[in-house]
Backbone as JSON Lines, residues from 0, in Angstrom:
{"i":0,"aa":"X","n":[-5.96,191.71,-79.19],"ca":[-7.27,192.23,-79.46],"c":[-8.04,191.33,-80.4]}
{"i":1,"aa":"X","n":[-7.3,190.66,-81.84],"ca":[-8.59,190.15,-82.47],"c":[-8.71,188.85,-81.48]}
{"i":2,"aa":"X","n":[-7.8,187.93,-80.43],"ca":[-8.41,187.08,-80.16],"c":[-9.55,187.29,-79.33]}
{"i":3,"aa":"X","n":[-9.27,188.37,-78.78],"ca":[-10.71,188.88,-78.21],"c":[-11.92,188.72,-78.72]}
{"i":4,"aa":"X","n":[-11.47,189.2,-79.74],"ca":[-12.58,189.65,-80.94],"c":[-13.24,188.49,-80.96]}
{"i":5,"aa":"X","n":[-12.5,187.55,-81.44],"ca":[-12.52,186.07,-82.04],"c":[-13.49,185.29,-80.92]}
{"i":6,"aa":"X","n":[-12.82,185.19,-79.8],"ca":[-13.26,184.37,-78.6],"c":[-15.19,184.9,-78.65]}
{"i":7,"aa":"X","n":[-15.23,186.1,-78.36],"ca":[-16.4,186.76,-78.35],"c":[-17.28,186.54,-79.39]}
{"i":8,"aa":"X","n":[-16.78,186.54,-80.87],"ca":[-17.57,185.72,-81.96],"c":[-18.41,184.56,-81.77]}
{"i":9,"aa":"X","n":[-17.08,183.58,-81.14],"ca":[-17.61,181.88,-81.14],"c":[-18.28,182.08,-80.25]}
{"i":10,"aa":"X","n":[-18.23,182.59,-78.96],"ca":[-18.84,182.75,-77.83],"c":[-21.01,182.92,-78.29]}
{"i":11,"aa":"X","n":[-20.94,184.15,-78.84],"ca":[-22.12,184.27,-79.49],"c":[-22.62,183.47,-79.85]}
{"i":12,"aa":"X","n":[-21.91,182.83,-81.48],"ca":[-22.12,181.87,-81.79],"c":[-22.45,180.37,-81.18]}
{"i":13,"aa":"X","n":[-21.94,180.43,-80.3],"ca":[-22.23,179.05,-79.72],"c":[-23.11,179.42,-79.32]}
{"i":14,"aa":"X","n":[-23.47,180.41,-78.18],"ca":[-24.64,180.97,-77.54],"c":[-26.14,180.58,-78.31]}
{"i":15,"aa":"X","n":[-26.17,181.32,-79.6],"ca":[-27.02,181.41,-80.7],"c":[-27.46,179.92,-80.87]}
{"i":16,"aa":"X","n":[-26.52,179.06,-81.38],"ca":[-26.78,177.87,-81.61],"c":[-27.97,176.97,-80.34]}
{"i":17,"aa":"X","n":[-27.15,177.27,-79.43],"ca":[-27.45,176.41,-78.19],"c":[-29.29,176.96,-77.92]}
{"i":18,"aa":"X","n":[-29.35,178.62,-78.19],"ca":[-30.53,179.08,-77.91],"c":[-31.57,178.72,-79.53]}
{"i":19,"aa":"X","n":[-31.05,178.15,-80.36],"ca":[-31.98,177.58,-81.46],"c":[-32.19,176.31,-81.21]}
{"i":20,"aa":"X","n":[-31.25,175.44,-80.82],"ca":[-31.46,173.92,-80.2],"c":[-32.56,173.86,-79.12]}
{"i":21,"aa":"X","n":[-32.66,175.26,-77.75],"ca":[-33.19,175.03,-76.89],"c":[-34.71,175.45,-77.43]}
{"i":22,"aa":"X","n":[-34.83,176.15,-78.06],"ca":[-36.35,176.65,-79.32],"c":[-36.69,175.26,-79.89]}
{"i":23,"aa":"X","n":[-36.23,174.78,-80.36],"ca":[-36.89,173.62,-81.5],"c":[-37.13,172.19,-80.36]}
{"i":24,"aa":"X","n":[-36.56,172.31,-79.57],"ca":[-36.88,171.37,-78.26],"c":[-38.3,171.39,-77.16]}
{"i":25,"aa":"X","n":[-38.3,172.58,-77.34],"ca":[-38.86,173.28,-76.69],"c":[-40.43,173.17,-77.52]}
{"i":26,"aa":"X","n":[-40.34,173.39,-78.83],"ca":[-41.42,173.33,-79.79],"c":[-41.78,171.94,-80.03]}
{"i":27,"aa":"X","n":[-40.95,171.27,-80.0],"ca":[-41.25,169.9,-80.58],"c":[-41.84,169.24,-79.15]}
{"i":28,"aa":"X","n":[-41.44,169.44,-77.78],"ca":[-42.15,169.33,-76.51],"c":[-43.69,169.87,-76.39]}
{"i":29,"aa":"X","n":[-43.78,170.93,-77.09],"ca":[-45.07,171.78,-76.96],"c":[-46.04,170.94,-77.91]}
{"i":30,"aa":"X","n":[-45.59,170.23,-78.79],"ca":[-46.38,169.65,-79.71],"c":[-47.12,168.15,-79.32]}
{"i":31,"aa":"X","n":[-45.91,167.69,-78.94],"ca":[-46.0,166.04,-78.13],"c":[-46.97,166.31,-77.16]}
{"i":32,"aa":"X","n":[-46.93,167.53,-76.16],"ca":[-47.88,168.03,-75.04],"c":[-49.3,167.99,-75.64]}
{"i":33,"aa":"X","n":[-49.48,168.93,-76.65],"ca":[-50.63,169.05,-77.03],"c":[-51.48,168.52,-77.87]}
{"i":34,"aa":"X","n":[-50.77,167.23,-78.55],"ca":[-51.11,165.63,-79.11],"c":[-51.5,164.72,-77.86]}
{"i":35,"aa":"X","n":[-50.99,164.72,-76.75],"ca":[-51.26,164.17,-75.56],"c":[-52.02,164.55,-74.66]}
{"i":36,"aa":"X","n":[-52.94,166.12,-75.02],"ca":[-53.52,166.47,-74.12],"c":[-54.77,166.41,-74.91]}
{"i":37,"aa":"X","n":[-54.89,166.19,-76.29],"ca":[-56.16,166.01,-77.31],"c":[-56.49,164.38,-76.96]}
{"i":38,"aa":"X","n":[-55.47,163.76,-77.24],"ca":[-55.66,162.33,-76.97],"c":[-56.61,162.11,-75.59]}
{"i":39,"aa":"X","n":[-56.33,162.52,-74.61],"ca":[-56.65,162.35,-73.5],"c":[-58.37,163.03,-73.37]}
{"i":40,"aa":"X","n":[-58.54,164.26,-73.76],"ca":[-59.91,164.57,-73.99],"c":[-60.93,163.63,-74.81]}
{"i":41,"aa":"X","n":[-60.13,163.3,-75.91],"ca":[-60.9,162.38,-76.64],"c":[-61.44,160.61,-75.78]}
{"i":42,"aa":"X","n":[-60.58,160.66,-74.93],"ca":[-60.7,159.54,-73.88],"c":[-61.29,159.66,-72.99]}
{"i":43,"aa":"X","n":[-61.7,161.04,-72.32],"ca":[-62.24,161.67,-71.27],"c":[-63.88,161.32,-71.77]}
{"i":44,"aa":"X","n":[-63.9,162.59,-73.13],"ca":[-65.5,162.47,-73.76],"c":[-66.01,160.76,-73.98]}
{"i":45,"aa":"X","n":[-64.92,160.02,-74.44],"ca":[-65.36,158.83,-74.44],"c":[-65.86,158.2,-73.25]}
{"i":46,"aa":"X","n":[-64.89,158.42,-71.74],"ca":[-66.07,157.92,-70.94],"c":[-67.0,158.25,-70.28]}
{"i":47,"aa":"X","n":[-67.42,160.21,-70.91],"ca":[-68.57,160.61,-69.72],"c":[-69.41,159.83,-70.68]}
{"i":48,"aa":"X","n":[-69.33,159.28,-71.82],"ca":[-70.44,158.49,-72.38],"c":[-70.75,157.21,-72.14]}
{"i":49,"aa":"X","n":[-70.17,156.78,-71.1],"ca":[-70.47,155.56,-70.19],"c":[-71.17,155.2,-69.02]}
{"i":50,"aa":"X","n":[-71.41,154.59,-68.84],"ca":[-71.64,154.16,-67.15],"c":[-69.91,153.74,-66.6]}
{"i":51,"aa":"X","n":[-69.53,154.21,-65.43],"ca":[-68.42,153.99,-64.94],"c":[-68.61,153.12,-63.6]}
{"i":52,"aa":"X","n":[-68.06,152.16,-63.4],"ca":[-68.3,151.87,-61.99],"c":[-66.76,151.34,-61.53]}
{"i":53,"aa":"X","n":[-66.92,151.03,-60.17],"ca":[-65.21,151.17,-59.23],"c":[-65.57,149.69,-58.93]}
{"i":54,"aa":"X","n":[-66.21,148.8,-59.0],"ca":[-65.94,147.35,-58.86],"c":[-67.31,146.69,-59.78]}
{"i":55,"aa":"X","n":[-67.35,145.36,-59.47],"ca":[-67.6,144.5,-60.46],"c":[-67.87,143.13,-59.16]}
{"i":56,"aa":"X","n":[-69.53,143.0,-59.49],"ca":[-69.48,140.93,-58.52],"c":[-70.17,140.54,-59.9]}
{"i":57,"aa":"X","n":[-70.16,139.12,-59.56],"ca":[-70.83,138.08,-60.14],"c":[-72.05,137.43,-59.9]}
{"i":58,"aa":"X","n":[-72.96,137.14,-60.5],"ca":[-74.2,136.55,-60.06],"c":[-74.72,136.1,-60.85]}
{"i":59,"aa":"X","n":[-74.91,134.54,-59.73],"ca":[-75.33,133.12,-60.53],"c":[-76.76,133.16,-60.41]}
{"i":60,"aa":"X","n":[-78.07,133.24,-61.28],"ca":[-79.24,133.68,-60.7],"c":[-79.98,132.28,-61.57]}
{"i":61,"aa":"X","n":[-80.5,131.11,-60.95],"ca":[-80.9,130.16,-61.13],"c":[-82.31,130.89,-62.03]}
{"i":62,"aa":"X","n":[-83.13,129.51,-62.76],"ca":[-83.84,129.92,-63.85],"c":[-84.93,129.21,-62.58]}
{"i":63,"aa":"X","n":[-86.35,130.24,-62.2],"ca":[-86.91,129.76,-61.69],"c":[-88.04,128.56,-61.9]}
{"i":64,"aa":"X","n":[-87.92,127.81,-63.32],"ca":[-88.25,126.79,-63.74],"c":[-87.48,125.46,-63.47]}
{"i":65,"aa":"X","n":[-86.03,125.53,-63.2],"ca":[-85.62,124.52,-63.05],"c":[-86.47,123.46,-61.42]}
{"i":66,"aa":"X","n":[-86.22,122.21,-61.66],"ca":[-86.68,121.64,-61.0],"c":[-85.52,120.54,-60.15]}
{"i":67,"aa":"X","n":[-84.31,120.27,-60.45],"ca":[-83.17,120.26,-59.93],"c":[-83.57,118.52,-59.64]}
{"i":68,"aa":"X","n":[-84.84,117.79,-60.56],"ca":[-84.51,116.77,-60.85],"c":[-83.51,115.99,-60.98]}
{"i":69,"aa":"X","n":[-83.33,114.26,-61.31],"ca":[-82.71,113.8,-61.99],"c":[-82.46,113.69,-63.0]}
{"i":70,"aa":"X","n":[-81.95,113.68,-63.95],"ca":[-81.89,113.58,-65.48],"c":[-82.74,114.83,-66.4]}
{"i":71,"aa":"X","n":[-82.37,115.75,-65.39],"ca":[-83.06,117.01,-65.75],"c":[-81.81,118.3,-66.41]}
{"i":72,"aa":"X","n":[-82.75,119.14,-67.35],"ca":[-81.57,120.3,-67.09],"c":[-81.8,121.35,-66.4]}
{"i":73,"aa":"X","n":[-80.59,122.15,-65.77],"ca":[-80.65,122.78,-64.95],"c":[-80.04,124.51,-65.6]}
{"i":74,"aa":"X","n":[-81.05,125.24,-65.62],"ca":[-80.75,126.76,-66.21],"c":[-80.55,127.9,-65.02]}
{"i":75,"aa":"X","n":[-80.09,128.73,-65.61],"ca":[-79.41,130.07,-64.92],"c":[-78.77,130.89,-65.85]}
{"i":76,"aa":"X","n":[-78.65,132.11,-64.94],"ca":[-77.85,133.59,-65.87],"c":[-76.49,133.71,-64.76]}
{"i":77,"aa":"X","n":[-75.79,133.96,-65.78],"ca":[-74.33,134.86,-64.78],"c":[-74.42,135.72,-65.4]}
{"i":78,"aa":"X","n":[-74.54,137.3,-64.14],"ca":[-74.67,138.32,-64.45],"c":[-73.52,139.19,-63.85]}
{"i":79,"aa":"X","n":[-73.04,139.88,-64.6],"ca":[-71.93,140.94,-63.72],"c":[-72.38,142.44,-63.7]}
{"i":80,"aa":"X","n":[-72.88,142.61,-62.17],"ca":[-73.01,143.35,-61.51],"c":[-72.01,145.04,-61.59]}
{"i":81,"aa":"X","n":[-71.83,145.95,-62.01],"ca":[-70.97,146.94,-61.89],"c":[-71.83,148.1,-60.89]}
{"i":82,"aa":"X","n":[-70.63,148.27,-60.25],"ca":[-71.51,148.99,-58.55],"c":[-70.11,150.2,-58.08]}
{"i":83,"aa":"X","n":[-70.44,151.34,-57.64],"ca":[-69.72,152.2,-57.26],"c":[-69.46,152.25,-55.72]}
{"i":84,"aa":"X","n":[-68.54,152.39,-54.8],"ca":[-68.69,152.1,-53.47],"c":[-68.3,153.68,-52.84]}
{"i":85,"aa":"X","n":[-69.13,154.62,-53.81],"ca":[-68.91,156.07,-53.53],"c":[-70.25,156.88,-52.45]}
{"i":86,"aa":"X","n":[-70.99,155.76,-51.96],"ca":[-72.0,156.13,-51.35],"c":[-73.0,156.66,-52.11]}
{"i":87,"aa":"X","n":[-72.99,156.82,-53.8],"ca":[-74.42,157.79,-54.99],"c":[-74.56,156.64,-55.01]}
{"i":88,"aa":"X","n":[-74.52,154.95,-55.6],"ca":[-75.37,154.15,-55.38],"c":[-76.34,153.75,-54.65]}
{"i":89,"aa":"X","n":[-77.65,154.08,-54.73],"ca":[-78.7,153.99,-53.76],"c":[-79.81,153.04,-54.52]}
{"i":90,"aa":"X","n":[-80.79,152.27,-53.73],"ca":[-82.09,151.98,-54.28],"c":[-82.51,152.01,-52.88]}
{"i":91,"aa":"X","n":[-83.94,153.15,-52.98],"ca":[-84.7,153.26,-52.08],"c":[-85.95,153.14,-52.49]}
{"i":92,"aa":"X","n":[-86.51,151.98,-51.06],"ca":[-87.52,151.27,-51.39],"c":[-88.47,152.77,-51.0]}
{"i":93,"aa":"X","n":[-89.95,153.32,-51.61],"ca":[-90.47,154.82,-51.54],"c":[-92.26,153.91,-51.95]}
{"i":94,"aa":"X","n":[-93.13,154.68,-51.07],"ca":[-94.49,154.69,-50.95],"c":[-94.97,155.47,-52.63]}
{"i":95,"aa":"X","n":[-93.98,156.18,-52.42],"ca":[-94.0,157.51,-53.5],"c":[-93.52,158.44,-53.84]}
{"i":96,"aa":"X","n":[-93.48,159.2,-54.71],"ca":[-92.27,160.14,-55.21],"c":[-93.25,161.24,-55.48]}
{"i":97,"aa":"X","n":[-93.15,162.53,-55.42],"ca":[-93.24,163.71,-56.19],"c":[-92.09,164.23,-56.72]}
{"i":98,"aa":"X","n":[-92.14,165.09,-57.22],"ca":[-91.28,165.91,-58.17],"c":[-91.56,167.51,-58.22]}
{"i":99,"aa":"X","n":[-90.84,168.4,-58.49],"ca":[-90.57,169.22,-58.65],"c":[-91.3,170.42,-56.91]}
{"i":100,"aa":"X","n":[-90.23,170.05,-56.23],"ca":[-89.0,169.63,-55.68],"c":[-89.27,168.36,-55.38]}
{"i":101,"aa":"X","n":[-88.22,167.24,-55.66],"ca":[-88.41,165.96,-55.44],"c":[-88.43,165.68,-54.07]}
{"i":102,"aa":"X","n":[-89.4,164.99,-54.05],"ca":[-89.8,164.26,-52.36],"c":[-90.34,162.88,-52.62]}
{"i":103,"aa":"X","n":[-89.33,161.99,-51.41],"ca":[-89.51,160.6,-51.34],"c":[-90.58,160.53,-49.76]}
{"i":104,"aa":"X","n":[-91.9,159.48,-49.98],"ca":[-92.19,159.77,-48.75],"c":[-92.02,157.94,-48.83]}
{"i":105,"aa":"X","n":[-91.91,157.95,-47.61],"ca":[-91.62,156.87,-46.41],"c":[-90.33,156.33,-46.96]}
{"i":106,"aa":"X","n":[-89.44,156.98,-47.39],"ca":[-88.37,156.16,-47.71],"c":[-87.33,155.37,-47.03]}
{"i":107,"aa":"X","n":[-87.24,153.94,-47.76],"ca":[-86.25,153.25,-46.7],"c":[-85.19,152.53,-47.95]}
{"i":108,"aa":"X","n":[-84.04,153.39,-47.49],"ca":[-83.15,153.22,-48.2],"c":[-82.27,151.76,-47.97]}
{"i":109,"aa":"X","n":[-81.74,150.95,-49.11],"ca":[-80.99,149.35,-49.21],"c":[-79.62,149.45,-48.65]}
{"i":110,"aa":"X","n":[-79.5,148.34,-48.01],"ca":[-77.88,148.46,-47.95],"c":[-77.09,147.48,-49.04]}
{"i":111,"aa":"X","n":[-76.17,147.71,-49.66],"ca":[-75.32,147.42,-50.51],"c":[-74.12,146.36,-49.88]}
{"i":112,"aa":"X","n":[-74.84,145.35,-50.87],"ca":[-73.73,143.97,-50.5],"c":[-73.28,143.66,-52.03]}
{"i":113,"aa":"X","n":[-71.74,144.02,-51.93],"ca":[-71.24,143.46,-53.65],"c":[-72.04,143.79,-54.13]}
{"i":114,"aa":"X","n":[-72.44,144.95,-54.35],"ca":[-73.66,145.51,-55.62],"c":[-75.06,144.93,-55.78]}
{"i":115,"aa":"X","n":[-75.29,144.41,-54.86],"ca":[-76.5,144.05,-54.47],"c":[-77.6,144.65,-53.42]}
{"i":116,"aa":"X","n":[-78.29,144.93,-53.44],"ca":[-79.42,145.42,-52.91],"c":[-81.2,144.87,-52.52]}
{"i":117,"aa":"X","n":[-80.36,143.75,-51.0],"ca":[-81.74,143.04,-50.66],"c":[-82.3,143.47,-50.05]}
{"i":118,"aa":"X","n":[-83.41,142.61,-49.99],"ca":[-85.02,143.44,-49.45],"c":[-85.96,142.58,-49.13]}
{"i":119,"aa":"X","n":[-86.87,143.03,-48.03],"ca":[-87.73,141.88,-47.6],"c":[-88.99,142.85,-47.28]}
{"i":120,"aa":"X","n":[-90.24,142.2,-47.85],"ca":[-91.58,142.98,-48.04],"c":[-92.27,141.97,-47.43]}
{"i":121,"aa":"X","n":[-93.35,142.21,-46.54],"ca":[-94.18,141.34,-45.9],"c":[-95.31,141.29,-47.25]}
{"i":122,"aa":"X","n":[-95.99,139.9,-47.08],"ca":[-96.96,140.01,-48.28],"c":[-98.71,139.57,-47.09]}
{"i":123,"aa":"X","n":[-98.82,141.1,-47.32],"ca":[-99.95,141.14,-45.97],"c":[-101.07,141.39,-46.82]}
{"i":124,"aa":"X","n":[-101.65,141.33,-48.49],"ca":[-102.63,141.66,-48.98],"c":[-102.3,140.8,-50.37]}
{"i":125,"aa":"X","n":[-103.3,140.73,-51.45],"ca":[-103.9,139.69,-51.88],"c":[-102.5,140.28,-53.09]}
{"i":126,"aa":"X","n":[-102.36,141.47,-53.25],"ca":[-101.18,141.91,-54.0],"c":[-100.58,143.13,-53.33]}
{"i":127,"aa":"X","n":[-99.31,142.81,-53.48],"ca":[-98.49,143.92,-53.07],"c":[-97.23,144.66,-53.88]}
{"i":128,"aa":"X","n":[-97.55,145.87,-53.9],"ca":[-96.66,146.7,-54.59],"c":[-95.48,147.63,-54.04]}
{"i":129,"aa":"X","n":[-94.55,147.66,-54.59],"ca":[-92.93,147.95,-54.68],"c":[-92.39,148.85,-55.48]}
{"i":130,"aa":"X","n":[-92.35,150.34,-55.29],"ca":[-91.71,151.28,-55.99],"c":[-90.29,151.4,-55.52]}
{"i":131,"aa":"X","n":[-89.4,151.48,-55.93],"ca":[-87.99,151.92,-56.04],"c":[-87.24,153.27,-56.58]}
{"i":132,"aa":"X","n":[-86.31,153.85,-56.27],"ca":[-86.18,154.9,-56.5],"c":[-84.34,154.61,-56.91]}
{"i":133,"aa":"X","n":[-83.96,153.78,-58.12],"ca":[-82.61,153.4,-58.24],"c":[-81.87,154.6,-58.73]}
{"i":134,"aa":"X","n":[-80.67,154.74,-58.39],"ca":[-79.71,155.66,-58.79],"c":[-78.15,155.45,-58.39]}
{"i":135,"aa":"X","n":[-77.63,156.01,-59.56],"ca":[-76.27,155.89,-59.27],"c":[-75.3,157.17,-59.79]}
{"i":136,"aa":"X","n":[-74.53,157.74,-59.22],"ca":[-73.94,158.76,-59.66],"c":[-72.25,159.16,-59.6]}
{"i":137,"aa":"X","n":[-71.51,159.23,-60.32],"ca":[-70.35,159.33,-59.98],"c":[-69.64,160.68,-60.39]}
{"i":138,"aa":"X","n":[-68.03,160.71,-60.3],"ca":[-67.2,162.08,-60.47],"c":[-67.07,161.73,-62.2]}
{"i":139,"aa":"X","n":[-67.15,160.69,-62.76],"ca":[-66.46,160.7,-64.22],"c":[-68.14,160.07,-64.85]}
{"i":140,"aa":"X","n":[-68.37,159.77,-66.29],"ca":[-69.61,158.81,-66.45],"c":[-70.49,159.28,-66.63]}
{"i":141,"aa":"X","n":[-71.59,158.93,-67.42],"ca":[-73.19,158.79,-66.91],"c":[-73.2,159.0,-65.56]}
{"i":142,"aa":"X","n":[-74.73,159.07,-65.56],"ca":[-75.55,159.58,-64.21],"c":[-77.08,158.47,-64.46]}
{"i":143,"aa":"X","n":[-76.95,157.76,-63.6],"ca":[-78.5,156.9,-63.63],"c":[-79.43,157.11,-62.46]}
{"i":144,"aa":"X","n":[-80.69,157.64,-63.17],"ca":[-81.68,157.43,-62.04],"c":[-82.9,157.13,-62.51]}
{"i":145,"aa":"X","n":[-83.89,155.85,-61.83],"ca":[-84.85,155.69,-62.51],"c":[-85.98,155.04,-61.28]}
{"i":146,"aa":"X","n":[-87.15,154.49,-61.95],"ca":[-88.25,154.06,-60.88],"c":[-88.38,152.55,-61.37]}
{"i":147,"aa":"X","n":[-88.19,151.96,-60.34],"ca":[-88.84,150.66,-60.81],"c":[-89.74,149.93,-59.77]}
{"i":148,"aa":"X","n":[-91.01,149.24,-60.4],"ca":[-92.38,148.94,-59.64],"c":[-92.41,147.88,-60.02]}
{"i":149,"aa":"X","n":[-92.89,147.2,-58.92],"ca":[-93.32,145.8,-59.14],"c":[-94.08,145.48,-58.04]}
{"i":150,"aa":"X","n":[-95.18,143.93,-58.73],"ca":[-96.48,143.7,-58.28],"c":[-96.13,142.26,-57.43]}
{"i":151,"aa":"X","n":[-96.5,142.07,-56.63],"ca":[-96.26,141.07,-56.1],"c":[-97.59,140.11,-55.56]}
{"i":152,"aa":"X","n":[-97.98,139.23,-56.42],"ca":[-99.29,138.65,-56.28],"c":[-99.19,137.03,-55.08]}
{"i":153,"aa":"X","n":[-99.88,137.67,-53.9],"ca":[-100.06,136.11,-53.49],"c":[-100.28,135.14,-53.96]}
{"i":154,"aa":"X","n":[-99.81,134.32,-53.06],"ca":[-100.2,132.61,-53.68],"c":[-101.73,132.05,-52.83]}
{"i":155,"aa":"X","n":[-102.28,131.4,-53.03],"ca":[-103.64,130.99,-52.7],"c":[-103.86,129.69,-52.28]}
{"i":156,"aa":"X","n":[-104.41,129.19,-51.63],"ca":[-103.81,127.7,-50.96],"c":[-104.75,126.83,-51.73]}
């Protein structure tokens, strides 16, 4: 009978032990979790305060002064391009915009090469003008949308 007794003691005992080991494991997991899940928000908020984009080109954009002389110098920008290939990258070329409800009329939307967005305008009057309707939007990031106009003055013989 007492080894009974006895066996059944340690038995507990070990039990007990094993269920305070599996508590403080258990706590010290819950902690690491929730140091790792602050960390990660703090990384999150950091990049909806960005612009995010899913690729990246390069562009060599000559200085339209150079003259590509001899014994000349020759200027330019390298610019890196950041472009999303999520289909919210748009620039649409627009006659005009209203607002509230937004309406684009005659819109003709760019197609996207390496984050680029060409375009060809006939120059059928003494100046010609170019509204744009740029935007970009993604799942993580900033959100960009804006207008950009430009004048395009003939040349005169």
């Amino acid at each position: 009978m007492n080894k009974t007794i006895i066996f059944l003691l340690l038995t507990i005992l070990t039990s007990s032990c094993t269920d305070i080991n599996q508590t403080e494991n258990t706590i010290a997991r819950i902690e690491s979790l929730q140091a790792e899940n602050d960390s990660l928000k703090t990384i999150l908020a950091d990049i909806n305060n960005k612009y995010v984009f899913d690729s990246i080109s390069l562009r060599d954009i000559p200085n339209y002064k150079n003259t590509y002389k001899m014994n000349t110098d020759v200027q330019g920008e390298i610019v890196f391009v950041g472009y999303n290939r999520n289909k919210k990258t748009n620039v649409i070329i627009v006659d005009s915009i209203s607002y509230n409800p937004k309406v684009l009329y005659n819109p003709d939307t760019l197609k996207m090469k390496k984050g680029g967005f060409q375009y060809k305008k006939k120059i059928d009057a003494d100046r010609v003008y170019m509204k744009m309707l740029v935007e970009t939007k993604n799942d993580y990031g900033k959100e960009y949308e804006g207008i950009s106009s430009s004048a395009i003055q003939a040349k005169k013989n």
